[in-house]
C-alpha positions in Angstrom: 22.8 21.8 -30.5 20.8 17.8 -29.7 22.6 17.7 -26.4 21.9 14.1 -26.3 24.1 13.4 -29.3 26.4 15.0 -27.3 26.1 13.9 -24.3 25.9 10.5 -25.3 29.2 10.8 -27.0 30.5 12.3 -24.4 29.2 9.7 -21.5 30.6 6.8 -23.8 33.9 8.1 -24.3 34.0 9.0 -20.4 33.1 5.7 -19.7 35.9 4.1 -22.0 38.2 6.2 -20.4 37.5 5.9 -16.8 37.4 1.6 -17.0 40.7 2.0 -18.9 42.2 4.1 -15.6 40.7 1.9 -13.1 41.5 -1.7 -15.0 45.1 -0.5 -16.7 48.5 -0.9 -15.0 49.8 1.6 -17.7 46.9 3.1 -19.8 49.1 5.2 -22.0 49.5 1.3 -23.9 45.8 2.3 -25.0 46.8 4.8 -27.1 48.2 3.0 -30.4 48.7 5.4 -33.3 49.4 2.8 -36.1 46.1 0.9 -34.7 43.9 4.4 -35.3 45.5 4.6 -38.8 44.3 1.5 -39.9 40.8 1.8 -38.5 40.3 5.2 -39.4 42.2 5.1 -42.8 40.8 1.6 -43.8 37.2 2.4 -43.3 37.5 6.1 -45.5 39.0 4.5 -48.0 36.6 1.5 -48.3 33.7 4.3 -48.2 35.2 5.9 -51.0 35.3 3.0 -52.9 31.7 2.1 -52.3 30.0 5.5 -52.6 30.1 7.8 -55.8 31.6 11.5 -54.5 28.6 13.0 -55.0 27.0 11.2 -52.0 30.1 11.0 -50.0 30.1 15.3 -50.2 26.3 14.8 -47.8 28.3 13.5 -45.1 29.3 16.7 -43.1 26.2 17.9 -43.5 24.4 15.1 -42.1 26.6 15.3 -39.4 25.9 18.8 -38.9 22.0 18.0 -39.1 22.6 15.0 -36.5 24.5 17.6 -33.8 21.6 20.4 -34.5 18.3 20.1 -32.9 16.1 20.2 -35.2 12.5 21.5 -34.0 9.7 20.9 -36.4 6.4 23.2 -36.0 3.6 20.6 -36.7 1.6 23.6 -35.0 2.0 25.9 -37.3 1.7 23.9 -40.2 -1.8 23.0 -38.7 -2.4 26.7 -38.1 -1.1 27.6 -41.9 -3.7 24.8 -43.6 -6.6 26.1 -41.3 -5.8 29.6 -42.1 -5.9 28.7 -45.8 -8.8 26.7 -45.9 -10.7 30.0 -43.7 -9.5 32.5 -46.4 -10.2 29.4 -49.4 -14.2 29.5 -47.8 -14.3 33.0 -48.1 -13.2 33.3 -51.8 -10.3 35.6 -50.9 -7.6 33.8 -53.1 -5.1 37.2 -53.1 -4.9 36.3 -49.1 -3.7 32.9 -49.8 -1.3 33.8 -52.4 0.0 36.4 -49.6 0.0 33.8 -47.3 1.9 31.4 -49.4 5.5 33.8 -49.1 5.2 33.5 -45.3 5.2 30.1 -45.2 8.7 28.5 -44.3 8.0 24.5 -45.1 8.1 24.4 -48.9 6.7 21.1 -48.8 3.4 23.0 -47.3 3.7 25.7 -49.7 3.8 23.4 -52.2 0.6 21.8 -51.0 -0.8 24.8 -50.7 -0.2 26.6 -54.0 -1.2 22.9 -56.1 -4.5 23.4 -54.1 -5.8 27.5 -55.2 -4.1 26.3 -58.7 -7.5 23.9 -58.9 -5.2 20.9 -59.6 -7.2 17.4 -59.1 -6.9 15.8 -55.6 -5.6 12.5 -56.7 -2.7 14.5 -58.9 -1.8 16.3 -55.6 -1.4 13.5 -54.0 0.4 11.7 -56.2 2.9 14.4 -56.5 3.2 15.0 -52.9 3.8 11.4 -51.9 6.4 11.8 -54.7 7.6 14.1 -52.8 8.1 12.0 -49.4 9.2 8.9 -51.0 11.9 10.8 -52.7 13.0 12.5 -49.6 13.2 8.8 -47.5 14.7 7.5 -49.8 17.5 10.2 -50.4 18.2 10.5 -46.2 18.1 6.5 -46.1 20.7 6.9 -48.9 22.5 9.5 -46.5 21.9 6.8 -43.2 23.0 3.7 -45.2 26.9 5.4 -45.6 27.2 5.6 -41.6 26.0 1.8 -41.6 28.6 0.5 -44.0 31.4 2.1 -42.3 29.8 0.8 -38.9 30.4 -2.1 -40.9 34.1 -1.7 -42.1 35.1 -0.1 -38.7 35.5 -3.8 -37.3 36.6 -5.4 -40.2 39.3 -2.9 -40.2 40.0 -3.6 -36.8 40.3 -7.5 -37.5 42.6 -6.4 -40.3 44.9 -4.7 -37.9 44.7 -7.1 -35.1 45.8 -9.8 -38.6 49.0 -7.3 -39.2 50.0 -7.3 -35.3 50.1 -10.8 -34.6 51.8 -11.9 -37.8 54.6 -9.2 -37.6 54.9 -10.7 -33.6 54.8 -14.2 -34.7 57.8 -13.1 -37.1 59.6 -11.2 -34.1 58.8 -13.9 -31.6 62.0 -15.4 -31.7 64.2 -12.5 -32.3 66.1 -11.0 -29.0 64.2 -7.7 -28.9 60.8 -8.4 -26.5 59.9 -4.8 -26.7 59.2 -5.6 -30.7 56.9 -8.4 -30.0 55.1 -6.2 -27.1 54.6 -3.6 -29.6 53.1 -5.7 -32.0 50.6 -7.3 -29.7 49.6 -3.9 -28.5 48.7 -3.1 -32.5 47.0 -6.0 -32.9 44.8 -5.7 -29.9 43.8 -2.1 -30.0 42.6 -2.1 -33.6 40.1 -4.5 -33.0 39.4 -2.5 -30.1 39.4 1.1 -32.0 37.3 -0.5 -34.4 34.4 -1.7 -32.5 34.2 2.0 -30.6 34.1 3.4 -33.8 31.6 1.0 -34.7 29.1 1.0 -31.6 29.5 4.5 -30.5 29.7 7.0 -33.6 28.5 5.5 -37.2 25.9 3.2 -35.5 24.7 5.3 -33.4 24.7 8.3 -36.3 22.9 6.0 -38.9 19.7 5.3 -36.5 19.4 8.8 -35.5 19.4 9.8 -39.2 16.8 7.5 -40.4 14.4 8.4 -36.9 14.4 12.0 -38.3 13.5 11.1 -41.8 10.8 9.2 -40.3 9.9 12.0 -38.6 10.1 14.2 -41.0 7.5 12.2 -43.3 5.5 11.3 -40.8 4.5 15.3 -40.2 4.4 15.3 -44.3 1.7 12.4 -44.6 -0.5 14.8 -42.2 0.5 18.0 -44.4 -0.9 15.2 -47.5 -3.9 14.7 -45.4 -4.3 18.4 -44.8 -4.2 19.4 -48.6 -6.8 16.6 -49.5 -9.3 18.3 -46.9 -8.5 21.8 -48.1 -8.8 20.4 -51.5 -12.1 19.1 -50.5 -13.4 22.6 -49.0 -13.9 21.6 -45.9 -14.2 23.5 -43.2 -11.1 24.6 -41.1 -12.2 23.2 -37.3 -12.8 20.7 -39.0 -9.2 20.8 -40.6 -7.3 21.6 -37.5 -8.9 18.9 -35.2 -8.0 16.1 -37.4 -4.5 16.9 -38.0 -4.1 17.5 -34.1 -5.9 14.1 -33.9 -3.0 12.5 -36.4 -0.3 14.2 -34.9 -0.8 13.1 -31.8 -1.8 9.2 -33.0 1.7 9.5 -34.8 3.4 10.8 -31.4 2.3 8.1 -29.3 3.5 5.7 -31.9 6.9 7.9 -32.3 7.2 7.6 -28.5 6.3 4.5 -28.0 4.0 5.8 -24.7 0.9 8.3 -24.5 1.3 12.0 -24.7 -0.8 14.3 -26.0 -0.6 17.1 -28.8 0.4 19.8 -26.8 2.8 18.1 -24.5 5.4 17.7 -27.5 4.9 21.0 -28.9 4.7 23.4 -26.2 3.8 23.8 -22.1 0.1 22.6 -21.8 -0.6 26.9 -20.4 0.4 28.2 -23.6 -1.0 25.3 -26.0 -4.1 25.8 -24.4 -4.5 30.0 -25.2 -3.1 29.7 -28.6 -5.6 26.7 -29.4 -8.2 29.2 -28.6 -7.3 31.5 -30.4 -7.0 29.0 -33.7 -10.6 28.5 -33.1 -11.4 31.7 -32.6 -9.5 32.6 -36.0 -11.4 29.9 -37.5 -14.9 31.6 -37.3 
């Protein structure tokens, strides 16, 4: 599980709650079940009507992806190229082929099979950027559903606080107060509803989405650059340095700070022995 999903969910919602205790004379007045109706009903049924089914069926599983902590294994993919472009030098093609099953990222594998099938470098690449472009623009597809219904959350929210104040305004002078308290109450807390909705869940949801599909292509541009060097025959130090050299350019840039290659991946002990024994694999 991303515990910081979680936790900021979690420290939101906690937050909410504990100013509502400590600024409310009554805080059960928060709780407003025709409000949360109209927030939560409003904004599904507007996303239905602005997504065809077959993208709306994504949604829990996006959901799931954003709650799972994904780890991705830029070190083995490094290790996998090198490996293949060691067993490529030595003409030992069966190897590869053996190799190929073992390896989990199918985007690699893919790579790796367009390479011992002698296809041209500037076809791989054009098929493998295919490849990335498709899959941005499929999870930006998948991240642009949380940010219209950030979007219709408040809207929904003005919608309810419309219904509240007219139904009050048409109580106002009627003999029953508790009416016209109830009605202020909806149209307060739907505006409210819908800007935590907003702020705190689909927001929120949307960014972290698109951050792993940036991610996610930034490890398969260095798989691209990978394949064109074992494409090119070149030797696998060689290989392995420069994609530790890109993956760590990309990190700083992801993290906005320095940190090196095997800081992200793994404690700098066991980084160190395993990237001696690469090279050691490597001759």
């Amino acid at each position: 599980m991303d515990l910081s999903t979680i936790a900021g969910i979690m420290a939101g919602l906690g937050l909410i709650v504990l100013s509502i205790f400590l600024s409310a004379v009554e805080p059960g007045v928060y709780v407003n079940l025709p409000g949360l109706l109209i927030v939560i009903g409003g904004t599904i049924a507007a996303t239905l009507v602005s997504f065809p089914t077959h993208e709306l069926g994504k949604v829990w599983r996006v959901l799931g992806n954003v709650f799972r902590n994904r780890q991705y294994s830029v070190r083995d993919d490094i290790s996998e190229i090198a490996h293949a472009a060691r067993l490529r030098r030595h003409g030992d093609m069966a190897r590869i082929e053996d190799q190929l099953e073992r390896i989990a990222n199918p985007f690699l594998r893919t790579a790796i099979q367009l390479v011992i099938d002698n296809t041209p470098a500037d076809e791989i690449v054009n098929i493998l950027q295919w490849r990335i472009k498709r899959l941005r623009e499929q999870e930006r597809a998948e991240a642009q559903i949380f940010h219209t219904m950030s979007v219709y959350a408040p809207a929904f929210g003005m919608f309810g606080t419309l219904i509240g104040m007219v139904n009050m305004l048409y109580g106002i002078n009627g003999p029953d107060l508790l009416n016209v308290g109830h009605n202020m109450a909806v149209a307060l807390m739907t505006t409210l509803y819908g800007l935590v909705l907003s702020n705190l869940l689909f927001k929120p949801i949307a960014i972290k989405v698109e951050r792993h599909t940036e991610k996610r292509a930034m490890i398969m541009r260095m798989i691209v650059e990978g394949t064109i060097m074992l494409a090119g025959n070149r030797s696998p130090v060689f290989i392995r340095e420069t994609l530790k050299s890109f993956s760590a350019q990309h990190t700083d840039e992801l993290r906005g700070r320095s940190g090196s290659y095997s800081d992200e991946l793994r404690s700098p002990e066991k980084g160190s022995a395993k990237s001696k024994s690469d090279l050691d694999d490597d001759f």
